[in-house]
N, CA, C and O atoms as a GROMACS GRO file, in nm:
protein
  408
    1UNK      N    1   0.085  -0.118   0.000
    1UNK     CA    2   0.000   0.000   0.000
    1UNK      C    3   0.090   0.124   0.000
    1UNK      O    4   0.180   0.124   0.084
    2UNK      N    5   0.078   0.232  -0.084
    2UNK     CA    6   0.187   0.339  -0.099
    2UNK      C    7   0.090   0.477  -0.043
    2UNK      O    8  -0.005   0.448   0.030
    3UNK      N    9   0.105   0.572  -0.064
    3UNK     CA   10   0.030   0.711   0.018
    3UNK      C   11   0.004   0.794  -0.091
    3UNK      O   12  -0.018   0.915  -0.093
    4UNK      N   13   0.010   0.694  -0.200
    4UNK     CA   14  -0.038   0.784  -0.355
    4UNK      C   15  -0.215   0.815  -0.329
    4UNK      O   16  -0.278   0.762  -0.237
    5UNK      N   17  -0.271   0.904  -0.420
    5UNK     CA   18  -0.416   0.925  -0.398
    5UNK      C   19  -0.422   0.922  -0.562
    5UNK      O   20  -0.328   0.934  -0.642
    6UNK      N   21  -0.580   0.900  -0.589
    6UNK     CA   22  -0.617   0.844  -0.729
    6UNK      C   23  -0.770   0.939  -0.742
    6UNK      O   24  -0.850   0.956  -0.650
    7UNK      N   25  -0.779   0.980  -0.848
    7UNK     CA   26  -0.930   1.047  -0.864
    7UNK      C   27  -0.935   0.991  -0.984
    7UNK      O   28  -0.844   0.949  -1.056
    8UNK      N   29  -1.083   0.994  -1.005
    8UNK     CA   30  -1.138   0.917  -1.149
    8UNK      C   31  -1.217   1.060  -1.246
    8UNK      O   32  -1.290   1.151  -1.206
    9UNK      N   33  -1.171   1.031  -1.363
    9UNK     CA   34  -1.226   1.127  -1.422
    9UNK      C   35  -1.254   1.066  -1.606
    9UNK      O   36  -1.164   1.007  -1.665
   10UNK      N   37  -1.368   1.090  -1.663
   10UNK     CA   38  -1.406   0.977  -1.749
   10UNK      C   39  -1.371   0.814  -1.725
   10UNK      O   40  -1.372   0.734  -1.819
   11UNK      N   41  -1.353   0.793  -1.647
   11UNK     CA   42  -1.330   0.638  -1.572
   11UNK      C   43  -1.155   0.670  -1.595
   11UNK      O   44  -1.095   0.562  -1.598
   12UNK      N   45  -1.102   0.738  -1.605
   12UNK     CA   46  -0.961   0.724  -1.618
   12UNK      C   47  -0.936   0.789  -1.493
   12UNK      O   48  -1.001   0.882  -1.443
   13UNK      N   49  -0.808   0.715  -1.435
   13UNK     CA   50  -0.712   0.714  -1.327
   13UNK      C   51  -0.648   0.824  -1.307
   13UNK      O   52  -0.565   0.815  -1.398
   14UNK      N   53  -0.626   0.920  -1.257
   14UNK     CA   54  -0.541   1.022  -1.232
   14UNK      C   55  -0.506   1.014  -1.097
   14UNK      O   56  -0.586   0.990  -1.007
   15UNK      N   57  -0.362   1.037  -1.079
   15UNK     CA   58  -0.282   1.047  -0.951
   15UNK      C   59  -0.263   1.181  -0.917
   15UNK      O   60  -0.209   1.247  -1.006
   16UNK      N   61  -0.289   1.234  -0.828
   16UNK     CA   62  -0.294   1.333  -0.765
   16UNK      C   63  -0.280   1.380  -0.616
   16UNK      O   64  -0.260   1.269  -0.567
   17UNK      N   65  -0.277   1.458  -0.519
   17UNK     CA   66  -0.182   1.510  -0.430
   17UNK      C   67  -0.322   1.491  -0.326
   17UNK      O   68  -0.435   1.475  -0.373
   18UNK      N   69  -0.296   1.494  -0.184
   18UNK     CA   70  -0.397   1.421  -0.069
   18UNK      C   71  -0.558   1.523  -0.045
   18UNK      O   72  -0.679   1.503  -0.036
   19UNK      N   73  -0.450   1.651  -0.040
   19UNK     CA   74  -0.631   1.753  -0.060
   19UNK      C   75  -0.700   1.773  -0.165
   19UNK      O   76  -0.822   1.784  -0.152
   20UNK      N   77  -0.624   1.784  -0.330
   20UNK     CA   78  -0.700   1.758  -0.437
   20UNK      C   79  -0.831   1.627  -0.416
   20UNK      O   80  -0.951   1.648  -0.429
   21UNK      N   81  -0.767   1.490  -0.379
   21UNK     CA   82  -0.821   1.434  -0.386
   21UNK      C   83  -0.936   1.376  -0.258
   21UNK      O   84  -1.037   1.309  -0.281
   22UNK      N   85  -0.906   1.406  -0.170
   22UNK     CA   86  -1.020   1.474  -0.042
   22UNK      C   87  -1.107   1.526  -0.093
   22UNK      O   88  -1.213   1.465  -0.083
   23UNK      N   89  -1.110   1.658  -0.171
   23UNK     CA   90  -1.196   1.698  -0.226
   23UNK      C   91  -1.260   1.644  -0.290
   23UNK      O   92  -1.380   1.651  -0.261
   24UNK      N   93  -1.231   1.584  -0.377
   24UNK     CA   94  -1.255   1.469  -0.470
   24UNK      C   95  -1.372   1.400  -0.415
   24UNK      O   96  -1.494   1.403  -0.432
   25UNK      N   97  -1.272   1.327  -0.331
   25UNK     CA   98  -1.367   1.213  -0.314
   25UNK      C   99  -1.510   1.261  -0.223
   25UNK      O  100  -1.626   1.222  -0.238
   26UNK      N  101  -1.449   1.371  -0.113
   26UNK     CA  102  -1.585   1.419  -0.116
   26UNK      C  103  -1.742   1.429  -0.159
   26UNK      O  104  -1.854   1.396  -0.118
   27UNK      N  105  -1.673   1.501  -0.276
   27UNK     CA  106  -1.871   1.571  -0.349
   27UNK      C  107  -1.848   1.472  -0.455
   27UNK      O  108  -1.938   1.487  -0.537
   28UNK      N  109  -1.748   1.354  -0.500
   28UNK     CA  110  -1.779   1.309  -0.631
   28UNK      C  111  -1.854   1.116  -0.585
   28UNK      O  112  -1.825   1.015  -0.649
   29UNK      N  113  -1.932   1.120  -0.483
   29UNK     CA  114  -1.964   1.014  -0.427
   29UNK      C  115  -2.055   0.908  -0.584
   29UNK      O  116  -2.043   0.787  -0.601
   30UNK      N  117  -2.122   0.985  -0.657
   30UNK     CA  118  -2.184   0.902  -0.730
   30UNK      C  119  -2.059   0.869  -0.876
   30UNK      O  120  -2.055   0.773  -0.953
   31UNK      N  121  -1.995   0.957  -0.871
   31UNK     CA  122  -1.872   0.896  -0.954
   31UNK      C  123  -1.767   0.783  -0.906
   31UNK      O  124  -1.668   0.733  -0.960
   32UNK      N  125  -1.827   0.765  -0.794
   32UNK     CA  126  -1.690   0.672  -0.760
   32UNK      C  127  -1.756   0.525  -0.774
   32UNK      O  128  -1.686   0.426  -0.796
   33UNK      N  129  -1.900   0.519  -0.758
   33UNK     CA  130  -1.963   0.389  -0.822
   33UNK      C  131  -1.963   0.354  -0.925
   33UNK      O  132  -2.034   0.393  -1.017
   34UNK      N  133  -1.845   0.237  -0.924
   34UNK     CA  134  -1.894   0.165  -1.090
   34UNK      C  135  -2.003   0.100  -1.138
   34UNK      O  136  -2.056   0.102  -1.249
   35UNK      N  137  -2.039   0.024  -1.008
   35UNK     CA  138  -2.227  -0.047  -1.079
   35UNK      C  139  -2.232  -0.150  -0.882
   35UNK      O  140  -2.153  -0.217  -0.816
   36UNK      N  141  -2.367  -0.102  -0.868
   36UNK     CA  142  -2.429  -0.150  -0.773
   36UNK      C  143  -2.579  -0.261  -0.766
   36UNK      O  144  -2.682  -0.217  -0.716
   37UNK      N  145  -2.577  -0.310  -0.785
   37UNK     CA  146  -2.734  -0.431  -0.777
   37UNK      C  147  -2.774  -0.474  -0.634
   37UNK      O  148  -2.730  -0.483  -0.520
   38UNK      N  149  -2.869  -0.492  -0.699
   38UNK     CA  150  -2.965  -0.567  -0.551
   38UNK      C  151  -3.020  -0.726  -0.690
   38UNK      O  152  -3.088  -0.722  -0.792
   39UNK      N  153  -2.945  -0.843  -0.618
   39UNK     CA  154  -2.959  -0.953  -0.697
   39UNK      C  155  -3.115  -1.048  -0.658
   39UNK      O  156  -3.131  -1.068  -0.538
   40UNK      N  157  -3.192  -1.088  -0.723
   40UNK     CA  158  -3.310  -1.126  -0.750
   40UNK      C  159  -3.337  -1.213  -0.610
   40UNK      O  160  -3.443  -1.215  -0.547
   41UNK      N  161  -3.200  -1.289  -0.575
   41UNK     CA  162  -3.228  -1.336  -0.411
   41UNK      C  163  -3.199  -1.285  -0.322
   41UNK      O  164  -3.197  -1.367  -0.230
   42UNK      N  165  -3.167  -1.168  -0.282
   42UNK     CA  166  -3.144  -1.028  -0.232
   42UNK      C  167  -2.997  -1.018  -0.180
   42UNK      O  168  -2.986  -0.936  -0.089
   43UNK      N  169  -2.899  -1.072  -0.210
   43UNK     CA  170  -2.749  -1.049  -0.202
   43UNK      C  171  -2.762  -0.900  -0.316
   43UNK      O  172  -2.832  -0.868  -0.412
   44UNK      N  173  -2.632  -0.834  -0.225
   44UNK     CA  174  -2.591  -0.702  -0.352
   44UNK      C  175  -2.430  -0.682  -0.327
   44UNK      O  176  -2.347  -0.671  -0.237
   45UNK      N  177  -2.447  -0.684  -0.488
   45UNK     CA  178  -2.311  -0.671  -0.553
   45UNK      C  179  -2.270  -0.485  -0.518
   45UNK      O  180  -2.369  -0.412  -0.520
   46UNK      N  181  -2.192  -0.447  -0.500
   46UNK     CA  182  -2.113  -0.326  -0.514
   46UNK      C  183  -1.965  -0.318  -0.577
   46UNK      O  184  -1.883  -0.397  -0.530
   47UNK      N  185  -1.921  -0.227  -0.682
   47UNK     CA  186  -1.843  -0.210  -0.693
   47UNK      C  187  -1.755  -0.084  -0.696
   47UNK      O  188  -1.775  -0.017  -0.798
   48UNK      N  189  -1.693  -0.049  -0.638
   48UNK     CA  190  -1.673   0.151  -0.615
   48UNK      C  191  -1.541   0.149  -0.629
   48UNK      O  192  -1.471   0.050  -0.607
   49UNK      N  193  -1.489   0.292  -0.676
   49UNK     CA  194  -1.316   0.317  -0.707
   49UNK      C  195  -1.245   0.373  -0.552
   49UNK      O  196  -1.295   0.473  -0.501
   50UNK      N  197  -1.120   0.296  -0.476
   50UNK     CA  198  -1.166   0.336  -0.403
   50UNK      C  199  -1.090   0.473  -0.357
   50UNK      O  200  -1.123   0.554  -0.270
   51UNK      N  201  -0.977   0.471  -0.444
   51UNK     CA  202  -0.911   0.612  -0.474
   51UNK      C  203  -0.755   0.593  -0.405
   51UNK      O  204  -0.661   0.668  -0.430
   52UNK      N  205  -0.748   0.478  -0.314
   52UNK     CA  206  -0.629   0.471  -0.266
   52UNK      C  207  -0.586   0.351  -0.289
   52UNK      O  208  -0.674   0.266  -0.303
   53UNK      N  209  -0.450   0.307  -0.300
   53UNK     CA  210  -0.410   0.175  -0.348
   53UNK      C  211  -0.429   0.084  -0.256
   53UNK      O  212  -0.373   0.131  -0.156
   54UNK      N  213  -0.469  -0.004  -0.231
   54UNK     CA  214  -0.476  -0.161  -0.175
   54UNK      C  215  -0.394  -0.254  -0.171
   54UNK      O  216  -0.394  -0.346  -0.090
   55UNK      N  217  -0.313  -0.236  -0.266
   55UNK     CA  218  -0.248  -0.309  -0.295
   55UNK      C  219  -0.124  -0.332  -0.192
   55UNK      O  220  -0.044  -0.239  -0.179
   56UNK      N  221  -0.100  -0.468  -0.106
   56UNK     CA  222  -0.023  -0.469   0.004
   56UNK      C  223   0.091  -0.556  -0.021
   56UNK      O  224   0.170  -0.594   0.066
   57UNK      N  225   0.097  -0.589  -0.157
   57UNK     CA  226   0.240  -0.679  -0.199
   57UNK      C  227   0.309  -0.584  -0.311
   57UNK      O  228   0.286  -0.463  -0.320
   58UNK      N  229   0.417  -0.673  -0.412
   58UNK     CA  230   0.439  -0.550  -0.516
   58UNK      C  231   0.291  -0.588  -0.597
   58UNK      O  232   0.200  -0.663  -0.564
   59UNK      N  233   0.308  -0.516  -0.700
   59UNK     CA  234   0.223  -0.519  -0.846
   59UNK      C  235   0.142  -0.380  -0.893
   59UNK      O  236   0.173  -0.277  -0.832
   60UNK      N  237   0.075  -0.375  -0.962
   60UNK     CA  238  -0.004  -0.261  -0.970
   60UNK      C  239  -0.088  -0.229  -0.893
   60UNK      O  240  -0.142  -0.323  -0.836
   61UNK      N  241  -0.144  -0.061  -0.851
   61UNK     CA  242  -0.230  -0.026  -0.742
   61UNK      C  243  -0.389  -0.090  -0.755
   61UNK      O  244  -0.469  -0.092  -0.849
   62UNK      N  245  -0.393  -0.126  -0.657
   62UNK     CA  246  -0.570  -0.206  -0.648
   62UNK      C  247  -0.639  -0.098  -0.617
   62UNK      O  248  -0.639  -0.059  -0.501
   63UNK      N  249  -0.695  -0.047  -0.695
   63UNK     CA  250  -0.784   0.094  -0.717
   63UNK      C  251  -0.951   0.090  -0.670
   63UNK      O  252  -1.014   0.184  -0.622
   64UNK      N  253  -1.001  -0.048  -0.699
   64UNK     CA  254  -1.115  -0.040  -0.706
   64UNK      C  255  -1.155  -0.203  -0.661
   64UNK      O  256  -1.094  -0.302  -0.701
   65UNK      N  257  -1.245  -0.203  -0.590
   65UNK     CA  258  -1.298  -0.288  -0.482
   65UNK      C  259  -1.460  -0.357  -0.538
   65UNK      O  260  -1.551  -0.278  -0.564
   66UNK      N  261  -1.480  -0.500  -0.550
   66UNK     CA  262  -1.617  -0.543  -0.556
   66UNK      C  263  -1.648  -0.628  -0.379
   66UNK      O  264  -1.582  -0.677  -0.288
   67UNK      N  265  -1.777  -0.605  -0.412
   67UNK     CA  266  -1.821  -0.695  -0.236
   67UNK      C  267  -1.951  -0.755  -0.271
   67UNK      O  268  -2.024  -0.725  -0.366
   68UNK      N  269  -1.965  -0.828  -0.196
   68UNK     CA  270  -2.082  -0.888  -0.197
   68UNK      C  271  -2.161  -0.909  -0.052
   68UNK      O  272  -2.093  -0.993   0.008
   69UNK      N  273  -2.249  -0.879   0.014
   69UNK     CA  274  -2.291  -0.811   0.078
   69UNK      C  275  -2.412  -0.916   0.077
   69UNK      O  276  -2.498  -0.880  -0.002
   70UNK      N  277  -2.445  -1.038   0.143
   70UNK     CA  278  -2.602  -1.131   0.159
   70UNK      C  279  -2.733  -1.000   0.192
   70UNK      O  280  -2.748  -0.878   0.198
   71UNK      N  281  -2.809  -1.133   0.208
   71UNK     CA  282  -2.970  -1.053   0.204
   71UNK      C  283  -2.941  -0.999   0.374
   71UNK      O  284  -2.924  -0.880   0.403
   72UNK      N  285  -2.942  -1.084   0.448
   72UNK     CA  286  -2.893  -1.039   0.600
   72UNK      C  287  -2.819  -1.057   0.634
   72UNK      O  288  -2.764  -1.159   0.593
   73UNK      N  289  -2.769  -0.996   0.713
   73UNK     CA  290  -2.671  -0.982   0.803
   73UNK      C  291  -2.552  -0.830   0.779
   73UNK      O  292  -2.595  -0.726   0.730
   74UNK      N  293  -2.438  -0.844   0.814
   74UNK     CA  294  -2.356  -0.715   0.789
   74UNK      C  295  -2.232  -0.771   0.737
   74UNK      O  296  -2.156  -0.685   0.693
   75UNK      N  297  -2.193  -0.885   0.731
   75UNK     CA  298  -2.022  -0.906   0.693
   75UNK      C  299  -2.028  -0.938   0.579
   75UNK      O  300  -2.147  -0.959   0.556
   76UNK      N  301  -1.945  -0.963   0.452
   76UNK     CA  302  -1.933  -0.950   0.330
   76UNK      C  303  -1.941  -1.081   0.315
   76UNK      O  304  -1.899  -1.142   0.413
   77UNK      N  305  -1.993  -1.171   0.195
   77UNK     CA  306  -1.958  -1.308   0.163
   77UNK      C  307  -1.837  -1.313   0.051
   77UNK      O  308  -1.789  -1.421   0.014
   78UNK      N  309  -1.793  -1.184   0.001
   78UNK     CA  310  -1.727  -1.199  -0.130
   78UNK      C  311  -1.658  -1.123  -0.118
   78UNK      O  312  -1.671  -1.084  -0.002
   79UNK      N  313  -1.537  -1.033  -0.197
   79UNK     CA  314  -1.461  -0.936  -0.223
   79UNK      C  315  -1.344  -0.976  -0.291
   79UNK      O  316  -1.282  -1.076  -0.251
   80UNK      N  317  -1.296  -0.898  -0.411
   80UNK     CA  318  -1.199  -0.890  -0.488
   80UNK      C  319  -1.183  -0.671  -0.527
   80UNK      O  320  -1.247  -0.567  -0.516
   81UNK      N  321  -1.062  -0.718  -0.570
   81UNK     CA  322  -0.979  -0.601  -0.596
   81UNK      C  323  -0.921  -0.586  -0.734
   81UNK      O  324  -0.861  -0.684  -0.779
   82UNK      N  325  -0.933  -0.455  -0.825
   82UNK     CA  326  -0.868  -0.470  -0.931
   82UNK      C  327  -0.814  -0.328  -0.961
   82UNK      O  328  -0.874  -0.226  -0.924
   83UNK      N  329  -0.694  -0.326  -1.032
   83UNK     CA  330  -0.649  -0.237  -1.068
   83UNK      C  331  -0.726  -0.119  -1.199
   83UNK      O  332  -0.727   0.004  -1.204
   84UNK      N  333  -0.769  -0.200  -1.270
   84UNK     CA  334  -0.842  -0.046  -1.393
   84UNK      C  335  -1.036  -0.108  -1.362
   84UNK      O  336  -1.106  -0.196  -1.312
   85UNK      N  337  -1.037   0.008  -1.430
   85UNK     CA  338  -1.235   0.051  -1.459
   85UNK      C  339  -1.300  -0.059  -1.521
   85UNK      O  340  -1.414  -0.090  -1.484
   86UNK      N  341  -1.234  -0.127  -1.621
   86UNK     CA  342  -1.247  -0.224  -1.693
   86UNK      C  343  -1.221  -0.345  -1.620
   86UNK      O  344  -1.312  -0.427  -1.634
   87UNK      N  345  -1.128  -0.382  -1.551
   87UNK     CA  346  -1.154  -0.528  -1.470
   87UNK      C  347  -1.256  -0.524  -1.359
   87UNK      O  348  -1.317  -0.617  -1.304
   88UNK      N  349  -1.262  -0.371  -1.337
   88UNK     CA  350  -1.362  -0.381  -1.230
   88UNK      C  351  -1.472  -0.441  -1.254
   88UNK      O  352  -1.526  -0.521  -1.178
   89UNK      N  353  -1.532  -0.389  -1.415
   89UNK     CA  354  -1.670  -0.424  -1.443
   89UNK      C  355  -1.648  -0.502  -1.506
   89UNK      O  356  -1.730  -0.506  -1.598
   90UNK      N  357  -1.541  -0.610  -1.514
   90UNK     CA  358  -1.537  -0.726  -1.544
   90UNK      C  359  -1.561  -0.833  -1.444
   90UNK      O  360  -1.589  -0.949  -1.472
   91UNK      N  361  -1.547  -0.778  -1.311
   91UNK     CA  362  -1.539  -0.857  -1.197
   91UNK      C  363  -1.662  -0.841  -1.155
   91UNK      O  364  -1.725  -0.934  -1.105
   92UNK      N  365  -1.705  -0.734  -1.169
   92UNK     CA  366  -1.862  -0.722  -1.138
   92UNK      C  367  -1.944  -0.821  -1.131
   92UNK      O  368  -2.004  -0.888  -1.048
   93UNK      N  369  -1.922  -0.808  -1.292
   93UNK     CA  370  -2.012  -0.908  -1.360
   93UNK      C  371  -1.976  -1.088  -1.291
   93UNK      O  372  -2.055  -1.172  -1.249
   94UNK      N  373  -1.860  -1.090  -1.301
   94UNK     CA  374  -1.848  -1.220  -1.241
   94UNK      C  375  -1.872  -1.221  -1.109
   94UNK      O  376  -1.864  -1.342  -1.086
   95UNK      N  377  -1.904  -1.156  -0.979
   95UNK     CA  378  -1.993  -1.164  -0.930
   95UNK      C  379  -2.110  -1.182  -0.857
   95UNK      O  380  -2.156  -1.223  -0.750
   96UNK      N  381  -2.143  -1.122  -0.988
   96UNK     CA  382  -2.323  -1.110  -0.995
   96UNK      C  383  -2.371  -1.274  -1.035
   96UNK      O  384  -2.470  -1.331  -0.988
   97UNK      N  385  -2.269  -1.335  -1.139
   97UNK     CA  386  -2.297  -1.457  -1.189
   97UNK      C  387  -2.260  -1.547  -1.113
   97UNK      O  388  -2.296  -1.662  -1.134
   98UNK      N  389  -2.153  -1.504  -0.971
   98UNK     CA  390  -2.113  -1.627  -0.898
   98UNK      C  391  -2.228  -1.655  -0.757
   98UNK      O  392  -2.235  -1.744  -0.672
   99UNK      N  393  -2.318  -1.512  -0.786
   99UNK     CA  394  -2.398  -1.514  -0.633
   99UNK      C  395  -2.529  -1.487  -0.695
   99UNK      O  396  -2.608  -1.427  -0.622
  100UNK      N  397  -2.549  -1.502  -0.753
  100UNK     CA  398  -2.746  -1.444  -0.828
  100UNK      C  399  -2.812  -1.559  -0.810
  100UNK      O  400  -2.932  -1.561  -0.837
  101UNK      N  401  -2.754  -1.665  -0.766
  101UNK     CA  402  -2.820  -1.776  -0.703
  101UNK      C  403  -2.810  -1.872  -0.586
  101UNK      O  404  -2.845  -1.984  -0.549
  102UNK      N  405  -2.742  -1.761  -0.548
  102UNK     CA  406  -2.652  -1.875  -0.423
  102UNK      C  407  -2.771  -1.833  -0.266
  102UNK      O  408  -2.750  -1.886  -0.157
   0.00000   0.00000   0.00000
């Protein structure tokens, strides 16, 4: 995990300095969701950018976070991490398809 900060802007990544992106993340709450569901057996998928790296080994910064979240209770059944906009909502989707029936 490094002390870099990340703002999203057309789904693209920009690195930027700790109060720029405070601000940021602030008022830009509906930009930072990539895609959210409520699944037909009431588990919900979330996936959001999360602006700071995750990433706690080497490799590229883990930017953006999916969860999976059951019908009750509060602790997560699922979670993965991906570096761009595009695996995110690639992971999304996988998922939505690994829990839309579980």
């Amino acid at each position: 995990m490094t002390d870099k900060h990340y703002i999203l802007k057309d789904k693209q990544i920009i690195e930027t300095d700790l109060m720029s992106w405070a601000e940021w993340f602030e008022t830009a709450k509906e930009d930072r969701i990539v895609k959210q569901e409520t699944l037909t057996n009431g588990n919900q998928v979330s996936t959001v950018f999360l602006g700071i790296d995750h990433n706690f080994k080497e490799g590229p910064p883990l930017l953006f976070e999916t969860m999976v979240f059951p019908k009750k209770g509060d602790s997560e059944l699922d979670m993965k991490r991906y570096s761009t906009y595009e695996e995110a909502e690639e992971g999304h989707k996988k998922m939505v398809k690994k829990y839309e029936f579980e």
